[in-house]
FIKOLZA-1660 file (N, C-alpha, C; in steps of 0.1 Angstrom, whole numbers, plus 5000, padded with zeros to 4 digits):
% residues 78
   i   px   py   pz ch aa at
   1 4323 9007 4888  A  X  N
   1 4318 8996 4880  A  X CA
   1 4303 8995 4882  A  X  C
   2 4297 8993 4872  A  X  N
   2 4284 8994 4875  A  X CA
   2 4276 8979 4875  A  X  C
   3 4283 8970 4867  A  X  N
   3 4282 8957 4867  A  X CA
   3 4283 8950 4882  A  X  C
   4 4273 8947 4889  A  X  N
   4 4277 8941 4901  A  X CA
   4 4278 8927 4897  A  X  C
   5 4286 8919 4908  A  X  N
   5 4286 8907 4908  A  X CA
   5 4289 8900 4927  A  X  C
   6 4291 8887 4926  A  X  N
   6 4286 8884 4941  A  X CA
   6 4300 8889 4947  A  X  C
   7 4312 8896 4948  A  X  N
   7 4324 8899 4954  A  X CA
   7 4321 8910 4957  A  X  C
   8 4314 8918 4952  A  X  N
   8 4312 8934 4950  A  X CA
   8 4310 8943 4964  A  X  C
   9 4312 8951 4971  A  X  N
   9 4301 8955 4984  A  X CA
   9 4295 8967 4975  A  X  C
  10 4284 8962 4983  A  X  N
  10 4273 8973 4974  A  X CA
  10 4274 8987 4978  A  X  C
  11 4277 8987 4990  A  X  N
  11 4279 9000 4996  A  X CA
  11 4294 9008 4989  A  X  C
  12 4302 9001 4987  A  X  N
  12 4312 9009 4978  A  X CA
  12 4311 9009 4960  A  X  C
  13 4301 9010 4959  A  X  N
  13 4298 9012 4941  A  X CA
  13 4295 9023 4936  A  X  C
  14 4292 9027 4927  A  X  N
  14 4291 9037 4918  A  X CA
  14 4283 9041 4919  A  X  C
  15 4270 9033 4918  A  X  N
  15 4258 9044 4926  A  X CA
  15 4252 9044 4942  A  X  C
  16 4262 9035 4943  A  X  N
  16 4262 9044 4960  A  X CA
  16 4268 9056 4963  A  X  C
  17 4275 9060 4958  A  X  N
  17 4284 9067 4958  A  X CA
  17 4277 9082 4948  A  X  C
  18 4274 9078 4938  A  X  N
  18 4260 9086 4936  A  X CA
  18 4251 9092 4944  A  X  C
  19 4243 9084 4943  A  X  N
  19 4235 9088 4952  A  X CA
  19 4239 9099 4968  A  X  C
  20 4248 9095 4971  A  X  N
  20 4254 9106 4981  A  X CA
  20 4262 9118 4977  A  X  C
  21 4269 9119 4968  A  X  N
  21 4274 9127 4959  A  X CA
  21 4257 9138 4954  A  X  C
  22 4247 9132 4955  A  X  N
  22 4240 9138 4945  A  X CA
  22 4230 9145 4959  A  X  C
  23 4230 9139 4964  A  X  N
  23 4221 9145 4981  A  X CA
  23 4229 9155 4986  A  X  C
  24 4243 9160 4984  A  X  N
  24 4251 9167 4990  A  X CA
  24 4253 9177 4978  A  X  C
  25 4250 9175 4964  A  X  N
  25 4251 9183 4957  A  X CA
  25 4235 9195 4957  A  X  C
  26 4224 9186 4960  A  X  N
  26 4211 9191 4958  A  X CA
  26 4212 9203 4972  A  X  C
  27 4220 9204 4983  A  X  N
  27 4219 9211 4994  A  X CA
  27 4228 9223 4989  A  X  C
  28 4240 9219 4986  A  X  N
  28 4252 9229 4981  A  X CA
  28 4245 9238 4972  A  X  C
  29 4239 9230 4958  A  X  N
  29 4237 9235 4948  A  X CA
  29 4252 9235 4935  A  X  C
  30 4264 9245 4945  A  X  N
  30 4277 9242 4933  A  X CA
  30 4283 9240 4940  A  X  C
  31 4297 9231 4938  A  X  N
  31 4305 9222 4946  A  X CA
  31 4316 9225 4936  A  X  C
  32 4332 9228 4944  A  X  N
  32 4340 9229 4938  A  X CA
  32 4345 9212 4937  A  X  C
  33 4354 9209 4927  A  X  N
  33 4359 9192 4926  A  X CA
  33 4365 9191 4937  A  X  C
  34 4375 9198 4942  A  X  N
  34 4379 9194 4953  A  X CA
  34 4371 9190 4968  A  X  C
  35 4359 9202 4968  A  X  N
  35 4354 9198 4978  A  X CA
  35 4345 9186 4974  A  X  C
  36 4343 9188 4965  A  X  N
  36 4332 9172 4961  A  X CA
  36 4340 9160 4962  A  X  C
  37 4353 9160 4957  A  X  N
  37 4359 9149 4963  A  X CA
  37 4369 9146 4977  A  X  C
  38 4364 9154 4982  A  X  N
  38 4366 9153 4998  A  X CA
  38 4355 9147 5005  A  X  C
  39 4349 9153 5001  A  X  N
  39 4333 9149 5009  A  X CA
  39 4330 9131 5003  A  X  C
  40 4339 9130 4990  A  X  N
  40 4333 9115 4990  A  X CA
  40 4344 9110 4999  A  X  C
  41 4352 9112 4995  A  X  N
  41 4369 9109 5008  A  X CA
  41 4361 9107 5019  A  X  C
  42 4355 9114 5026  A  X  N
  42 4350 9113 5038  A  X CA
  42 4337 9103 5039  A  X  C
  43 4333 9105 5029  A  X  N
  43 4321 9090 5031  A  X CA
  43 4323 9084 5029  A  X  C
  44 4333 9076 5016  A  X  N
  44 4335 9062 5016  A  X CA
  44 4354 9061 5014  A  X  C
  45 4361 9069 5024  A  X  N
  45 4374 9064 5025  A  X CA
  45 4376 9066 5009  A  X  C
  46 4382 9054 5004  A  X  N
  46 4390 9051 4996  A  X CA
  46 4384 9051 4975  A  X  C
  47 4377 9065 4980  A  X  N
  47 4364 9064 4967  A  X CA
  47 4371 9074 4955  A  X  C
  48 4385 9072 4954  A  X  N
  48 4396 9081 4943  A  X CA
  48 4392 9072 4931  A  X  C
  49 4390 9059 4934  A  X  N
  49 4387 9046 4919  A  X CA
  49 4379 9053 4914  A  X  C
  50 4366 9054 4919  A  X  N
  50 4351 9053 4912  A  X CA
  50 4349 9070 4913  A  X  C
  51 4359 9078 4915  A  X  N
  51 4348 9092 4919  A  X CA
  51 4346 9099 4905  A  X  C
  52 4356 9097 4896  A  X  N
  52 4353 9098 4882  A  X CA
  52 4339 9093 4871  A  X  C
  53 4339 9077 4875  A  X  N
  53 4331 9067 4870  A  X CA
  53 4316 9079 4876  A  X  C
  54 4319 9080 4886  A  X  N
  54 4302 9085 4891  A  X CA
  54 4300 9103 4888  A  X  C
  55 4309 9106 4888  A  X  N
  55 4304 9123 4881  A  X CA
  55 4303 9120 4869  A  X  C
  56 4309 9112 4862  A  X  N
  56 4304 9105 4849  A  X CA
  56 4291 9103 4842  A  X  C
  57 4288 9092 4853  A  X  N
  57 4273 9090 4856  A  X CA
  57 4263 9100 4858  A  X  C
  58 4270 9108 4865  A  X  N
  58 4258 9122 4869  A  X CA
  58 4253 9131 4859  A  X  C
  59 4266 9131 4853  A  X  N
  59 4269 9143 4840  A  X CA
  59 4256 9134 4825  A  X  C
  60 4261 9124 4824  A  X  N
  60 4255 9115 4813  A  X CA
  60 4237 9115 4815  A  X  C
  61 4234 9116 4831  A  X  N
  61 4220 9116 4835  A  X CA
  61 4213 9127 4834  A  X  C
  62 4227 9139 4832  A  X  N
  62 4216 9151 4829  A  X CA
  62 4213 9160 4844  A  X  C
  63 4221 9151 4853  A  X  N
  63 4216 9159 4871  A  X CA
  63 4229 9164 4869  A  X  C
  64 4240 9172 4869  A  X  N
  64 4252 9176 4868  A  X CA
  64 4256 9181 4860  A  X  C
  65 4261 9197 4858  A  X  N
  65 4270 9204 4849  A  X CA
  65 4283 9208 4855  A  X  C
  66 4293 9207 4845  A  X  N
  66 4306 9208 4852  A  X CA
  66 4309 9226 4846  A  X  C
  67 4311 9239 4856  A  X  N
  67 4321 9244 4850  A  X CA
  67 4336 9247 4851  A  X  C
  68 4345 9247 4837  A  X  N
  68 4355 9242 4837  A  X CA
  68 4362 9261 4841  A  X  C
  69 4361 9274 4846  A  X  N
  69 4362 9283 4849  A  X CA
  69 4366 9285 4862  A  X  C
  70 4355 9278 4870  A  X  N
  70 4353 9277 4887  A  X CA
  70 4358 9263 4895  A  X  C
  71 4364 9254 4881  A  X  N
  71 4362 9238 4883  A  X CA
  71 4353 9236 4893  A  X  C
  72 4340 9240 4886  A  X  N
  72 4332 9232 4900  A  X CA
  72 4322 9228 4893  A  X  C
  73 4315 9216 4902  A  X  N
  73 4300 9210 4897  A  X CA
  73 4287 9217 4902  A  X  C
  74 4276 9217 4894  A  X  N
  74 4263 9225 4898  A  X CA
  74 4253 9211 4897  A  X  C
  75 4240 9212 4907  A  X  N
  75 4231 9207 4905  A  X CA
  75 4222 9212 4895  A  X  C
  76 4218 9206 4879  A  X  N
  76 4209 9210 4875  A  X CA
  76 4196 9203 4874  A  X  C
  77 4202 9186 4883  A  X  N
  77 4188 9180 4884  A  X CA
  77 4172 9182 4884  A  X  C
  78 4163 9175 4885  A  X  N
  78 4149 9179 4891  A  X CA
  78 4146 9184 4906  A  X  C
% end
């Protein structure tokens, strides 16, 4: 959800979750899905809701190419 409101924890949102998805992708460089969504597994527990919403995000921003061959994500960021 990208709409926060006062219930929300900010620390489990979509670009929190970004944001660390995206620091762990800049080190990797390519990230198979699975391991990318383990690694959010491990940083924010219960992040199976939103882990879609935010490679979403990634991909739409232009920092993220998916290929569908290797199922895996690459940093193409700055």
């Amino acid at each position: 959800m990208l709409r926060p409101n006062k219930h929300m924890n900010p620390e489990r949102s979509v670009l929190s979750l970004a944001g660390a998805l995206l620091s762990h992708l800049r080190e990797a460089r390519i990230e198979t899905y699975g391991g990318l969504i383990g690694h959010a597994r491990s940083q924010f527990g219960g992040a199976d809701a939103i882990f879609v919403p935010t490679m979403s995000l990634l991909f739409l921003l232009g920092l993220v190419s998916y290929h569908g061959k290797s199922d895996s994500f690459e940093y193409v960021g700055p």
